[in-house]
Structure formats: structure tokens, C-alpha cells
MARLUMLUM-384811 format. One line per field, with one value per atom (N, C-alpha, C, CB): atom name; residue in one letter; x, z, y; residue number from 1. Coordinates in Angstrom, 3 decimals. Glycine has a CB too. Layout:
% MARLUMLUM-384811
atom: c(CA,...)
res: c(a,...)
xx: c(X,...)
zz: c(Z,...)
yy: c(Y,...)
n: c(NUM,...)
***
This chain:
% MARLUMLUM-384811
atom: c(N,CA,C,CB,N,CA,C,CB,N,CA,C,CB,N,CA,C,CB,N,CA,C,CB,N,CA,C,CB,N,CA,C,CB,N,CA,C,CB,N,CA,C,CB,N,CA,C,CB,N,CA,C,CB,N,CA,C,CB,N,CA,C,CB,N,CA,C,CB,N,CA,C,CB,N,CA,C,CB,N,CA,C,CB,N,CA,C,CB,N,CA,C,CB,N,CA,C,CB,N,CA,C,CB,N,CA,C,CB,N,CA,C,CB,N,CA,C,CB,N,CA,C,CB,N,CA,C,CB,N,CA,C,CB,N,CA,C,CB,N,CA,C,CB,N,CA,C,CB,N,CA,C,CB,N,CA,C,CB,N,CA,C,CB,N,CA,C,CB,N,CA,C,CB,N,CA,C,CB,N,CA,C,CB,N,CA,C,CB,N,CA,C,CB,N,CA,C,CB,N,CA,C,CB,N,CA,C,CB,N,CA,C,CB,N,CA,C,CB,N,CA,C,CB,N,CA,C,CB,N,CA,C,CB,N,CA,C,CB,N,CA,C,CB,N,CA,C,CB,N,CA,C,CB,N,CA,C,CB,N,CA,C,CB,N,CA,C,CB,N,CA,C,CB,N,CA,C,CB,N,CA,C,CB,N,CA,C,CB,N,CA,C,CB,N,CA,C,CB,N,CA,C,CB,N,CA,C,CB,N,CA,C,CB,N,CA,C,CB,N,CA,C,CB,N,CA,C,CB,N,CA,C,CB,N,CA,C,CB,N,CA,C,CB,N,CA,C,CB,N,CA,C,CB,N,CA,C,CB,N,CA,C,CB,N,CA,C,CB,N,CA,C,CB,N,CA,C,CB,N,CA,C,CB,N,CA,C,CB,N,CA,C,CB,N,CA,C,CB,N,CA,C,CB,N,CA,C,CB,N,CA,C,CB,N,CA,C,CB,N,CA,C,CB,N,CA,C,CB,N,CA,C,CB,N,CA,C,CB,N,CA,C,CB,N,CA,C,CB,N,CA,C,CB,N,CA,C,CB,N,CA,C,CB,N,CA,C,CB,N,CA,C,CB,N,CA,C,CB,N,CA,C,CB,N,CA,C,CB,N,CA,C,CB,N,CA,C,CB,N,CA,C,CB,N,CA,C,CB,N,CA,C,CB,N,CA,C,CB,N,CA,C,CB,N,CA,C,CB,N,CA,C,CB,N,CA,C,CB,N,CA,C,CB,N,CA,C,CB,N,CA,C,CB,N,CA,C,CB,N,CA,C,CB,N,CA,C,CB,N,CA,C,CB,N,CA,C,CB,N,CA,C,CB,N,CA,C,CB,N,CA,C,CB,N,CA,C,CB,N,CA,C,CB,N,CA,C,CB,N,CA,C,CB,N,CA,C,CB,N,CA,C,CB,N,CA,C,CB,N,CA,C,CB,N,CA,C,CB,N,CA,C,CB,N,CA,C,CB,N,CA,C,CB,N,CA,C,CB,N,CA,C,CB,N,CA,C,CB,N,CA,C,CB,N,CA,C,CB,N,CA,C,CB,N,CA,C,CB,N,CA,C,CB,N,CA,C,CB,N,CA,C,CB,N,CA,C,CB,N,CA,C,CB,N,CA,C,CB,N,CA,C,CB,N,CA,C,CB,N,CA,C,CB,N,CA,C,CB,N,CA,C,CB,N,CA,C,CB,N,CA,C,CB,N,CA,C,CB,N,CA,C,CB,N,CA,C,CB,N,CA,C,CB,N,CA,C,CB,N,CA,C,CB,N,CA,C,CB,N,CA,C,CB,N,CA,C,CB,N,CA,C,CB,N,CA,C,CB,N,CA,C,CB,N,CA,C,CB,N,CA,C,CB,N,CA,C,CB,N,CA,C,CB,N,CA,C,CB)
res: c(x,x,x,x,x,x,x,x,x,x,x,x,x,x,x,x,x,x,x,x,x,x,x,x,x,x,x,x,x,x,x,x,x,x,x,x,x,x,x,x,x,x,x,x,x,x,x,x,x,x,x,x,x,x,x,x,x,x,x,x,x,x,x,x,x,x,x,x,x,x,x,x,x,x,x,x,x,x,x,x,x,x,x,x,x,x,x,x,x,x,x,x,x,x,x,x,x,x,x,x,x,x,x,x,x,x,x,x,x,x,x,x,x,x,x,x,x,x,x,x,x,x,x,x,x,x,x,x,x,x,x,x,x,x,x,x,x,x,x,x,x,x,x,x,x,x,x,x,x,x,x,x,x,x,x,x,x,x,x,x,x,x,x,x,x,x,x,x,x,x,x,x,x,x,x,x,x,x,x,x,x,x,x,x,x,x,x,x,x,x,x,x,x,x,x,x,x,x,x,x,x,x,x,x,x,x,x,x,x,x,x,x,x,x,x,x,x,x,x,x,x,x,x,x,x,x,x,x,x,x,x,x,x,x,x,x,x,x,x,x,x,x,x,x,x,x,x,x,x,x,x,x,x,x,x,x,x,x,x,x,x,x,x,x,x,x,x,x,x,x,x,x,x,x,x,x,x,x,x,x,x,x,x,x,x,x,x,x,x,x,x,x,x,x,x,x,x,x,x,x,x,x,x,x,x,x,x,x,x,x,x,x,x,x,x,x,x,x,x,x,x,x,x,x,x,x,x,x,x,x,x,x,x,x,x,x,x,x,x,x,x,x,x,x,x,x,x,x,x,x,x,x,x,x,x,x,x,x,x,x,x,x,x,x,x,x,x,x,x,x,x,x,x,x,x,x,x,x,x,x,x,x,x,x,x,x,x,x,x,x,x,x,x,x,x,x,x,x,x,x,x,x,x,x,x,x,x,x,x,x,x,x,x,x,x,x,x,x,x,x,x,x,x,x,x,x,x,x,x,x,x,x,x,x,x,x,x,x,x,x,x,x,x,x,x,x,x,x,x,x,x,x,x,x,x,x,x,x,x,x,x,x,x,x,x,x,x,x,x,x,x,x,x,x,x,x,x,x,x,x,x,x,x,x,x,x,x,x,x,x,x,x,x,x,x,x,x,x,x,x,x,x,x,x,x,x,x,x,x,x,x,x,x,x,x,x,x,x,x,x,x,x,x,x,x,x,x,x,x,x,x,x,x,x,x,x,x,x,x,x,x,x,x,x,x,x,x,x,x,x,x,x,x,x,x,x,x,x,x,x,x,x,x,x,x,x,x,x,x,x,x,x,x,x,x,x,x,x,x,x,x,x,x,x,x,x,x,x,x,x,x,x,x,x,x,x,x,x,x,x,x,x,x,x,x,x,x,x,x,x,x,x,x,x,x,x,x,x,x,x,x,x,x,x,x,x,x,x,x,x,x,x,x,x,x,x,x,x,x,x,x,x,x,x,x,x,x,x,x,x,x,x,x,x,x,x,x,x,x,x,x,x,x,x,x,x,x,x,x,x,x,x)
xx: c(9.252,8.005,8.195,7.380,9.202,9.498,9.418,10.654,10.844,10.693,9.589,11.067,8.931,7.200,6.476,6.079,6.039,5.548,6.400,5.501,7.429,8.346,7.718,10.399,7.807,7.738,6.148,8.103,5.213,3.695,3.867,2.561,4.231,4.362,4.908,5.117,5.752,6.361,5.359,7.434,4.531,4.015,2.731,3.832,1.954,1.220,1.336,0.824,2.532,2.919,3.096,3.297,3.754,3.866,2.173,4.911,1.802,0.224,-0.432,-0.982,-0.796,-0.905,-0.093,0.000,0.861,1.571,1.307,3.542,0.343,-0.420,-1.077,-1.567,-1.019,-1.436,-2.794,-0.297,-3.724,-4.586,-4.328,-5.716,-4.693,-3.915,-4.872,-3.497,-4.874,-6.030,-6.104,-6.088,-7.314,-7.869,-7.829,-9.334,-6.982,-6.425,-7.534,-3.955,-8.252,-9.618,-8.991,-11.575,-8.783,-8.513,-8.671,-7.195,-9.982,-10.500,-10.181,-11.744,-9.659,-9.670,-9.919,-10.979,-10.886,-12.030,-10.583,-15.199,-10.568,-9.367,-7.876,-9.093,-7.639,-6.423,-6.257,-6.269,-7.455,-7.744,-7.721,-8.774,-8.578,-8.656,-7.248,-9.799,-6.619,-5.131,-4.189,-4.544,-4.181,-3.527,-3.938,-3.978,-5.205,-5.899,-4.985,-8.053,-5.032,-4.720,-3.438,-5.195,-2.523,-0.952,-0.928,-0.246,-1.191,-0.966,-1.368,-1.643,-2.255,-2.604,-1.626,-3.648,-1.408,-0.237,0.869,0.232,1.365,2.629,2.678,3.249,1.610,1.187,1.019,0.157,0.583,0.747,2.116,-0.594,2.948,4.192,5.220,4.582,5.037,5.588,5.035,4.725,3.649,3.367,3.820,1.925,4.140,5.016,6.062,5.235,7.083,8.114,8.287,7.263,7.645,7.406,6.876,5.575,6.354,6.124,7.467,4.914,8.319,9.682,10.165,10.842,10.016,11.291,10.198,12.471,11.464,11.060,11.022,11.971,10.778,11.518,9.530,12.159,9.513,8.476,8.276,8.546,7.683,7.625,6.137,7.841,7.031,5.053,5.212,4.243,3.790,3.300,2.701,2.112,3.280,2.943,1.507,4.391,1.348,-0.084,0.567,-1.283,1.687,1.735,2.145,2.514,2.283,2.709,4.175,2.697,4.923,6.312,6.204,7.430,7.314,7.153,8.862,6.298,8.827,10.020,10.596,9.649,11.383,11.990,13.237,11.771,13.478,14.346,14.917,14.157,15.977,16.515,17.522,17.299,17.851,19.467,18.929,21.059,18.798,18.722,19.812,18.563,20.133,20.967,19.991,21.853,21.202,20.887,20.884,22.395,20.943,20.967,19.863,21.074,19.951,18.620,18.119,18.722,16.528,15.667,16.041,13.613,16.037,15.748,14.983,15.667,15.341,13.870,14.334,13.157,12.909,13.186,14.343,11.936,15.073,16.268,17.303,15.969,17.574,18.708,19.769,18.257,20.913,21.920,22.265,23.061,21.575,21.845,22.721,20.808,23.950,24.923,24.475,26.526,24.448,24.373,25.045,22.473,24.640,25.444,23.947,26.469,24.298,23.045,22.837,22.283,21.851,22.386,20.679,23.481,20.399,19.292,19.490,19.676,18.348,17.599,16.666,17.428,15.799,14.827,14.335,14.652,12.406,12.678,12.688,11.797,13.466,14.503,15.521,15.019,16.369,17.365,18.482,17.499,18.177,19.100,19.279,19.036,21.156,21.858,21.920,23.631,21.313,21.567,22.354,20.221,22.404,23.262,23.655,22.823,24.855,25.307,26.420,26.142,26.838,27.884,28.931,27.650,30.168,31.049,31.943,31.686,33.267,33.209,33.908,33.248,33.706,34.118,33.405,35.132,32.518,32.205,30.426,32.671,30.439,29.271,28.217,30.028,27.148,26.404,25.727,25.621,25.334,25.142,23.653,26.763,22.932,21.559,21.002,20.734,20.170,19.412,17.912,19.485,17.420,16.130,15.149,16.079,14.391,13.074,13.878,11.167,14.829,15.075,16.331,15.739,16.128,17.304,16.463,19.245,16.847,15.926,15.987,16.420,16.063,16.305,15.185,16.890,14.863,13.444,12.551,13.451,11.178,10.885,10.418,10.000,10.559,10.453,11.667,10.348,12.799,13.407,13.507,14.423,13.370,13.201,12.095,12.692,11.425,10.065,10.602,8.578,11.536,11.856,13.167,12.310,13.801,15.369,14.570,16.797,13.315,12.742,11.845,12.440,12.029,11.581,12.972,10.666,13.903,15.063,16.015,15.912,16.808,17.227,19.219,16.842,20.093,21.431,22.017,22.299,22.488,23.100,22.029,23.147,20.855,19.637,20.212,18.595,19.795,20.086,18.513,21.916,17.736,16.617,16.462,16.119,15.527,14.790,13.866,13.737,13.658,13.049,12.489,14.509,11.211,10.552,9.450,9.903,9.812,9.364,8.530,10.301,7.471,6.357,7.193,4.816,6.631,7.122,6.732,6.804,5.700,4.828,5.761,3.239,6.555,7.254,8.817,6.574,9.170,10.601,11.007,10.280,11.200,11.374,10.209,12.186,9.161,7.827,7.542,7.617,6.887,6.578,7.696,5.481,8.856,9.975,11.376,10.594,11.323,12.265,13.521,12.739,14.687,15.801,16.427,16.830,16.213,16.832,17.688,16.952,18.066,19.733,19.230,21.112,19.523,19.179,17.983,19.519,17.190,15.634,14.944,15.053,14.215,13.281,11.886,13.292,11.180,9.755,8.881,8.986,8.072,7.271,8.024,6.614,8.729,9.403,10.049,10.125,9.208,9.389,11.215,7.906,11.492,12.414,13.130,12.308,13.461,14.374,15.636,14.792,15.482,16.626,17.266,16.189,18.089,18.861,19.754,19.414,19.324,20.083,20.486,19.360,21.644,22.123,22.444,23.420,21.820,21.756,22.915,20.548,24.414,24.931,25.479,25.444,25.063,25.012,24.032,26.889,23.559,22.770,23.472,21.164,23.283,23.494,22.930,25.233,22.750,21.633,21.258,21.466)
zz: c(1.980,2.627,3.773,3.139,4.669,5.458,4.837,5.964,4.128,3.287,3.118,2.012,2.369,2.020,3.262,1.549,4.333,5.809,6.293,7.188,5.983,6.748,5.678,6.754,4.405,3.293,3.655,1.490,3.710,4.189,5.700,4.239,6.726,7.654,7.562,8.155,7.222,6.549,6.166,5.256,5.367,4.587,5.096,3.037,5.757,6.174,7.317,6.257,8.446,8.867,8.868,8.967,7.692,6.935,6.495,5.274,6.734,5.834,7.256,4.502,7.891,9.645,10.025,10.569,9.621,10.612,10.134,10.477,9.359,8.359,9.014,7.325,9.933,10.496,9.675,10.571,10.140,9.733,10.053,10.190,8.780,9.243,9.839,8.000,10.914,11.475,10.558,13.068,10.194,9.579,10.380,9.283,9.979,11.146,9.938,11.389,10.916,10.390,11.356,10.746,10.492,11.252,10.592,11.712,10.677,9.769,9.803,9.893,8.745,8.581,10.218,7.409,10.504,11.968,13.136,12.351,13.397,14.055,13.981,12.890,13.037,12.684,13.096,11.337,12.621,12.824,14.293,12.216,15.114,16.698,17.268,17.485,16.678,17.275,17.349,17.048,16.137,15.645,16.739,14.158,16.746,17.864,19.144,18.265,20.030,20.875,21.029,20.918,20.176,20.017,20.258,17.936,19.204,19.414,20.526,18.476,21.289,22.736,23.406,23.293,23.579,24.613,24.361,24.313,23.214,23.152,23.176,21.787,23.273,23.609,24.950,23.052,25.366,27.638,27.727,29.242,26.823,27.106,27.253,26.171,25.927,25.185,26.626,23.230,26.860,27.998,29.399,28.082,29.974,31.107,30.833,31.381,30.459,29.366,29.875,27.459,29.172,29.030,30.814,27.418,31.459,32.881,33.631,33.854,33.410,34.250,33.386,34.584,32.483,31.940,31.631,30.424,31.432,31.527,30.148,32.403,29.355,28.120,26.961,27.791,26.781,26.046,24.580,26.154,24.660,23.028,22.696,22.963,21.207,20.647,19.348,19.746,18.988,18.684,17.178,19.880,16.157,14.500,14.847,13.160,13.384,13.314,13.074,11.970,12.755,12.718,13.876,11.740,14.913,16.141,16.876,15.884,15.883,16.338,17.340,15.103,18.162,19.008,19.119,20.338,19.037,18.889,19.947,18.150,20.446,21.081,21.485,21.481,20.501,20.191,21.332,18.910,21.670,23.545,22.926,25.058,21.370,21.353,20.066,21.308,20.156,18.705,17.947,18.692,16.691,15.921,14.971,15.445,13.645,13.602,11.638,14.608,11.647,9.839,9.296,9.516,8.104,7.293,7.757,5.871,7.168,7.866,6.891,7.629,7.589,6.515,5.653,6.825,4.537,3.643,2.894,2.617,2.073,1.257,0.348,0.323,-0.104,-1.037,-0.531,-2.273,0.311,0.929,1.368,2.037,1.432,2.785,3.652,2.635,4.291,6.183,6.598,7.293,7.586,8.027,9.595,7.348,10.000,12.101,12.685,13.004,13.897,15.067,15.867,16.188,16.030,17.087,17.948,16.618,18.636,19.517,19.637,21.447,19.558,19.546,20.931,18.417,21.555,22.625,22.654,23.556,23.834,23.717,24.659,23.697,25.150,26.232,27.661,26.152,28.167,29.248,29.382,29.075,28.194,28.138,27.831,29.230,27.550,26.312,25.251,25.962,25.263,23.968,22.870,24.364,21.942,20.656,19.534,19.986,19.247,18.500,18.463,17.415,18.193,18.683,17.404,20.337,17.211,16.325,17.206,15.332,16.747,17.805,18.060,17.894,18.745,18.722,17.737,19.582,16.805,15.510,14.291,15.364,14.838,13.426,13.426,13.003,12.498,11.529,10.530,10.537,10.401,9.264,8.535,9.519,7.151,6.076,5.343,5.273,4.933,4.405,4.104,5.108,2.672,2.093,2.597,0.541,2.787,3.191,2.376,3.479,2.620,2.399,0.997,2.210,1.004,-0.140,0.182,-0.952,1.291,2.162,3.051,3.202,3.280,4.307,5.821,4.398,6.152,7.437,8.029,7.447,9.049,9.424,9.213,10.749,8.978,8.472,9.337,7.398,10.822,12.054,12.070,13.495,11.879,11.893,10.723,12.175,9.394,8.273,8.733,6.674,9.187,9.632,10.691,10.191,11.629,13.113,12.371,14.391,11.304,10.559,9.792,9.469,9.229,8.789,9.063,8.141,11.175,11.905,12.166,13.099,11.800,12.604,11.688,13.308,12.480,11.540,11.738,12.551,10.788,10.801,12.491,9.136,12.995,14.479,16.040,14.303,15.444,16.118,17.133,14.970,18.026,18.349,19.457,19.222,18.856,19.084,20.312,17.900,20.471,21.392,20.341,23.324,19.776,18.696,19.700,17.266,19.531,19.994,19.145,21.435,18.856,17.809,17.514,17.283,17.536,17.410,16.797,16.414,17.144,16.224,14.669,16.788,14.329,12.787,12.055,12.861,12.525,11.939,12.279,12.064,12.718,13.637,12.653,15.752,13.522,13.004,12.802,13.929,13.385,13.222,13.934,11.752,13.184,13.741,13.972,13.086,13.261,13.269,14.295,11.318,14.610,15.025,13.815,16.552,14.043,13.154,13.190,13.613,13.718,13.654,13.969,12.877,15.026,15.681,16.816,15.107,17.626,18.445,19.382,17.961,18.181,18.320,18.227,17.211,19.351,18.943,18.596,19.660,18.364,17.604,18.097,17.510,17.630,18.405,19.194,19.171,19.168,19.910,19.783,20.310,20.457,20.003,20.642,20.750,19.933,19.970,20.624,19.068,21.333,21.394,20.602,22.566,20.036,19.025,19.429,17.862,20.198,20.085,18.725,20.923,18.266,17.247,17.305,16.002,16.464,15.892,14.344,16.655,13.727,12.651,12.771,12.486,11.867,11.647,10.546,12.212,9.326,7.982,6.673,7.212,6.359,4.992,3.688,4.859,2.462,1.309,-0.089,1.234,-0.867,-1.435,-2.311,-1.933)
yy: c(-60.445,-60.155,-59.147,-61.440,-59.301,-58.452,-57.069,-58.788,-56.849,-55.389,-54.814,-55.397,-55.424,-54.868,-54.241,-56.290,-55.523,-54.555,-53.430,-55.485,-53.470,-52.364,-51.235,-52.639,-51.502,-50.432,-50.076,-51.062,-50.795,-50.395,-49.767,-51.892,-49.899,-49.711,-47.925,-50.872,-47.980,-46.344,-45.886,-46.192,-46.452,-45.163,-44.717,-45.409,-45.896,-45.641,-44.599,-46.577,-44.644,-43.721,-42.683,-43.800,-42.481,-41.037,-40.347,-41.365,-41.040,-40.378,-40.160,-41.773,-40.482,-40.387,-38.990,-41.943,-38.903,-37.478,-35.695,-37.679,-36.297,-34.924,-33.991,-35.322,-32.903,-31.887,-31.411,-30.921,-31.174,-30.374,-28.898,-30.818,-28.051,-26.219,-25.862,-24.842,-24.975,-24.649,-23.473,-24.456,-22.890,-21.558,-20.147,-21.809,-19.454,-18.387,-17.205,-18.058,-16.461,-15.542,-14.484,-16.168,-13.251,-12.041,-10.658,-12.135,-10.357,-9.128,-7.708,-9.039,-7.209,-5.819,-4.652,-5.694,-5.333,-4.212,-5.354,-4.971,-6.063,-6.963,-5.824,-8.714,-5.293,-4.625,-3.231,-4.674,-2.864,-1.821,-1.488,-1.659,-2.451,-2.198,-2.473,-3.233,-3.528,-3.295,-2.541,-3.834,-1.888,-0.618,0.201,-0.041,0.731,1.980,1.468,1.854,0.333,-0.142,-0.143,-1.014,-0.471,-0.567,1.464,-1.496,2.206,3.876,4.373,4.752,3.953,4.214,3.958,3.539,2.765,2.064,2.903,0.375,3.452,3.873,5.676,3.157,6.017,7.244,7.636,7.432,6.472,6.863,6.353,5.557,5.226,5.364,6.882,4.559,7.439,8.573,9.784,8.786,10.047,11.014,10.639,11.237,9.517,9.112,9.645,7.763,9.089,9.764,11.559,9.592,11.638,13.534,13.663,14.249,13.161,13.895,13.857,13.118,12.819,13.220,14.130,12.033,14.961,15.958,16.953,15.411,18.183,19.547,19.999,20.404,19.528,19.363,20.395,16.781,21.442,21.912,21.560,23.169,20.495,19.725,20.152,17.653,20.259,20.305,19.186,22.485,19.283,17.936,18.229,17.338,17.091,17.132,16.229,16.190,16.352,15.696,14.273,16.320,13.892,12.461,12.054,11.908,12.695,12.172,12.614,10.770,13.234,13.302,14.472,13.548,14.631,15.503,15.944,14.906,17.219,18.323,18.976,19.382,19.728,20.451,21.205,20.135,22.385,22.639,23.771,22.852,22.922,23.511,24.252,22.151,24.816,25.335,25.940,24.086,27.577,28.226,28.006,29.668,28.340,28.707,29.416,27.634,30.053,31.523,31.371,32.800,29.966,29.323,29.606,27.634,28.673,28.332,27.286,28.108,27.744,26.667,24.820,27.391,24.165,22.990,22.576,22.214,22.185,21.871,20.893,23.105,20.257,18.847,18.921,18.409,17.657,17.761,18.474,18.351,19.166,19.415,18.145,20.150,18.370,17.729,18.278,17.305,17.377,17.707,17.131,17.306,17.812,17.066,17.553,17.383,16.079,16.276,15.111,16.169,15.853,15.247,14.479,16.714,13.396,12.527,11.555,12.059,11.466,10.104,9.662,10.485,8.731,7.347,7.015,5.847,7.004,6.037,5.609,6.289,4.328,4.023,4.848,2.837,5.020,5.911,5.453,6.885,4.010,3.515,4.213,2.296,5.138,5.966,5.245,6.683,3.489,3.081,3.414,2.228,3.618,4.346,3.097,5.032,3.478,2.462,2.996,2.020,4.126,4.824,6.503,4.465,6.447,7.774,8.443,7.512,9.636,9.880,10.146,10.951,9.408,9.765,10.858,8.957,11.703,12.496,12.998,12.718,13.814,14.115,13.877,13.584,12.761,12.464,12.850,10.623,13.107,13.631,12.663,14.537,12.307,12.046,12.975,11.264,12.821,13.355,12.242,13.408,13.061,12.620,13.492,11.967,13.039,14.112,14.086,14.006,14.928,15.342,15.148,16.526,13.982,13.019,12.536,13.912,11.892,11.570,9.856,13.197,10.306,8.514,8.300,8.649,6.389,5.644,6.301,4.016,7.092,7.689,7.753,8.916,7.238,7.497,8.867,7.272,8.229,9.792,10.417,10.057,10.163,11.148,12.011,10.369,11.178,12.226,13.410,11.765,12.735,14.000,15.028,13.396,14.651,15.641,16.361,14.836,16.274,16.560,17.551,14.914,17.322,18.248,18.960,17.341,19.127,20.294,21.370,20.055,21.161,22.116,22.676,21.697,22.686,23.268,24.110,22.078,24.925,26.120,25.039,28.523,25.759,25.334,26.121,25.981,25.096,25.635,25.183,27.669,24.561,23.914,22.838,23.183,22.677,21.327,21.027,21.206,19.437,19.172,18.140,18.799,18.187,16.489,16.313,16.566,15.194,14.317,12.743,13.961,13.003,11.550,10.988,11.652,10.162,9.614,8.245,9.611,8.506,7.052,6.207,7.142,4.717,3.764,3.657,2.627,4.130,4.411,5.200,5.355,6.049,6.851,7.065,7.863,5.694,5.372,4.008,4.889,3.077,1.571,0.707,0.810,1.180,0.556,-0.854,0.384,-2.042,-2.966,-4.322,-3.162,-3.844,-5.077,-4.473,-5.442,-3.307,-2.433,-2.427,-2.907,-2.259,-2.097,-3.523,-0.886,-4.539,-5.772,-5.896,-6.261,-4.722,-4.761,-4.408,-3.679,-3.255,-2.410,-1.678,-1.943,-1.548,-1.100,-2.267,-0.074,-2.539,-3.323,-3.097,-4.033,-4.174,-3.979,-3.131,-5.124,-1.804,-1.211,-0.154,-2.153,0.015,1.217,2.601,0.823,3.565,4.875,5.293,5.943,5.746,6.474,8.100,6.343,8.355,9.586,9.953,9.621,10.886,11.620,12.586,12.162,13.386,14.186,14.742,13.787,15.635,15.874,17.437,15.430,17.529,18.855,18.850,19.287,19.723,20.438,21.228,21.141,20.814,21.757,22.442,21.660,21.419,22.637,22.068,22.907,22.923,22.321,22.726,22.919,21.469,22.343,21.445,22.775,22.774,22.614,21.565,23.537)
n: c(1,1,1,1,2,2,2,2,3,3,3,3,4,4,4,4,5,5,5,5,6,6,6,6,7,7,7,7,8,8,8,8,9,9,9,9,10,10,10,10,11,11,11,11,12,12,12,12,13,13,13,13,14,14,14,14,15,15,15,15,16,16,16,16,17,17,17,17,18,18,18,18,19,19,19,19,20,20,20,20,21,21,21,21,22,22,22,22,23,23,23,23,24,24,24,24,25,25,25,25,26,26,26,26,27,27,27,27,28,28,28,28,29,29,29,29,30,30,30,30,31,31,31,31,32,32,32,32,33,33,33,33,34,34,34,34,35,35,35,35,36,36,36,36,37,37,37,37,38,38,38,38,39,39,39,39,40,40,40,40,41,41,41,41,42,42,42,42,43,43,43,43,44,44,44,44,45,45,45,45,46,46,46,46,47,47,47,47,48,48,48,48,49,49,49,49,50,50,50,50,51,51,51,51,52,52,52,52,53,53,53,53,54,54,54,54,55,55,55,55,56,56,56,56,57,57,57,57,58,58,58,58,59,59,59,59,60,60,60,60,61,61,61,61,62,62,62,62,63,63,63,63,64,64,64,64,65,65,65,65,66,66,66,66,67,67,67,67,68,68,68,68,69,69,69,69,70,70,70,70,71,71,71,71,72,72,72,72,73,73,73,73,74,74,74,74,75,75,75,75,76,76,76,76,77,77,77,77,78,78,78,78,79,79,79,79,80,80,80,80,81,81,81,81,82,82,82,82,83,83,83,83,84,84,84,84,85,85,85,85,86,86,86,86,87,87,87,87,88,88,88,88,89,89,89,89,90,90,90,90,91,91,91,91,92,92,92,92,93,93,93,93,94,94,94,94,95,95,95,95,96,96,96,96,97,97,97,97,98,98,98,98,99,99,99,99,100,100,100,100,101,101,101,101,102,102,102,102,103,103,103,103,104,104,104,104,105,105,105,105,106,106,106,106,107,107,107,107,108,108,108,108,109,109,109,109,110,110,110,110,111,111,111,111,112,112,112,112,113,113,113,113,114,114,114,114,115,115,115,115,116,116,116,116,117,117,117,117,118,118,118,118,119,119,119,119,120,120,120,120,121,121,121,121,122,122,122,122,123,123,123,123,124,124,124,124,125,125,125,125,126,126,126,126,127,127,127,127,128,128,128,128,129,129,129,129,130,130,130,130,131,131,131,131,132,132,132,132,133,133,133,133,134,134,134,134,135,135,135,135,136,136,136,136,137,137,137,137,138,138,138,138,139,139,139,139,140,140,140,140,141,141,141,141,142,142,142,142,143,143,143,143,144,144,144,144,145,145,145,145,146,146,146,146,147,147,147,147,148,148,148,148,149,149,149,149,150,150,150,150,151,151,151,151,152,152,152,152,153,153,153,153,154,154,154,154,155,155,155,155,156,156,156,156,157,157,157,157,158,158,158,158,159,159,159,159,160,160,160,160,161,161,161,161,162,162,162,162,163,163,163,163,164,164,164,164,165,165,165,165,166,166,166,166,167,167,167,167,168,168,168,168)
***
């Protein structure tokens, strides 16, 4: 007899600890306004940013912003190419998250590897011998999760890069 109340006692318990889900409602026009709101915020981030430096960037229609402080005298970059450069990643605090070290080089083909596509867009304003300032929205950086290492969520980026050879 005991067993039994213990065994009713359980279960009835168990049926008691049942959460009701609350109904989470969040419409399309909800997303939309956050989005607007999130690209704002990170757009007076990005122009703070730009008032301490001297730095003459101009501006894509997706947002990226360029500035190429070092001619060289190459070919221009274009899609399907390999690009080999030299670079270094910050946030714009002027934390270093990634860098090539000295000697070494990366290699990626143009719009054709996961490479952010600020930067593919930012290596096909630039000639071989270039070296850029690349700043880069989060939409077109790491976006809403950051890189899961380094970058975190939402955060635009600075690129320093050099372009120093393409081939075909």
C-alpha cells in the first residue's frame, strides 16, 4: 500500500511540473524595425570611428567603406581570381583578432571562398601592390553570431589589407 501512494504521489507530481509555453508573437514589421535600428546603431558607431582618423573612405552601396592609403601599379582585381594578401582584423576598439604573420601570406579566390564578402568587395577595388583600410558592416562581415571565436555578434570590422599578387 505504501508503494502505490508513493507511486501516485510521483506522478501526480510529475503532471503538476508542466510549464505552460508562453506564445512568443514577433512580426515581420518587428524585424524589420530592428534591423533599421541595429544598421543605425552601427552606422553612428562606424562614423565615430571615422571622426578620430584621417583616413578618406568612400562608401559602396552595401555599406563597406574603402581606403586605399598605398598605390600599386598591378591589375585590378576581379571575380575568380586568386588573391594572395597580407592582413590584419580589428574591432573598431582597435582590438587585434587576426593578423598574417610576418612572412606569411593568405590565398583565396575571389567571390568564390567563405571569406567575408566585405572583404571580396573591398579586394575588387584594388589594383596588385594596393594596400587598403576596409570597414566593414556586420551584414557583410560576421553578421549576427560574429565568428564564434574572436568577433563577436554584430560587429563591424576593420581590415587592413595588402593585395600582393593575383592569378588567374
Amino acid at each position: 500500500m505504501f508503494n502505490f501512494l508513493l507511486f501516485t504521489s510521483l506522478l501526480l507530481s510529475s503532471c503538476q511540473e508542466k510549464k505552460q509555453e508562453k506564445e512568443i508573437k514577433w512580426t515581420k514589421e518587428q524585424s524589420v524595425t530592428w534591423n533599421k535600428n541595429m544598421a543605425l546603431e552601427e552606422e553612428l558607431q562606424i562614423n565615430l570611428f571615422l571622426s578620430k582618423k584621417d583616413w578618406k573612405m568612400q562608401k559602396t552601396g552595401s555599406g563597406l567603406r574603402y581606403y586605399i592609403y598605398k598605390n600599386g601599379n598591378g591589375k585590378i582585381a576581379s571575380e575568380g581570381q586568386e588573391a594572395k594578401i597580407k592582413y590584419s582584423i580589428r574591432l573598431l576598439d582597435g582590438k587585434l583578432c587576426y593578423q598574417t604573420e610576418n612572412g606569411e601570406t593568405f590565398m583565396f579566390q575571389i567571390d568564390k571562398s567563405e571569406i567575408e564578402s566585405g572583404v571580396q568587395e573591398g579586394i575588387k577595388k584594388m589594383k596588385v601592390g594596393d594596400k587598403a583600410k576596409l570597414i566593414i558592416p556586420s551584414h557583410i562581415a560576421h553578421g549576427l553570431v560574429g565568428d564564434l571565436d574572436k568577433i563577436p555578434p554584430l560587429s563591424p570590422i576593420v581590415v587592413d589589407v595588402e593585395l600582393l599578387e593575383l592569378k588567374p
